[in-house]
C-alpha positions, 0 to 999 in steps of 0.5 A: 489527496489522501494518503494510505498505508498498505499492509497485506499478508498472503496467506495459503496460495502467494501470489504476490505478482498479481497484487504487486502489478495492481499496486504498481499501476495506481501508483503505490510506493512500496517503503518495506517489503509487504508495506506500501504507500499511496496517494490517491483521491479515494478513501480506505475502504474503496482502496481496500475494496478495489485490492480485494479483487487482487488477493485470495479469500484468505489473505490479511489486507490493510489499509490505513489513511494517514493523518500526520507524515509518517516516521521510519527507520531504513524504509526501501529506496526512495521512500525519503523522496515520496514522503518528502512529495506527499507531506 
């Protein structure tokens, strides 16, 4: 299973709850406020492929696939918990 960082800027119109709610039901953890983590059986480009429909044409997505266990200072609850289950 390949692992994902998630990384968006909303630019003119935010509507954040539309690409939240997304992020939610294929299991995304969010580890700081416009950064989430993923573990699915997709690549990057078909993560980010598929998040495109949930934002506007003029907002920033990122996706990037993780190599080695990432490293962090105070990332959002139960961030400790969902790097310990994936790596």
């Amino acid at each position: 299973m390949a692992k994902f960082m998630i990384s968006y800027d909303l630019v003119k119109r935010k509507d954040y709850p539309k690409l939240w709610d997304e992020l939610d039901r294929i299991g995304a953890h969010k580890a700081l406020d416009s950064l989430y983590l993923l573990a699915i059986n997709n690549t990057a480009v078909e993560v980010r492929d598929h998040l495109q429909a949930f934002i506007d044409d003029d907002d920033r997505l990122m996706v990037i696939e993780f190599t080695k266990k990432p490293t962090y200072n105070r990332a959002l609850k139960g961030t400790n918990a969902w790097i310990d289950a994936n790596f």
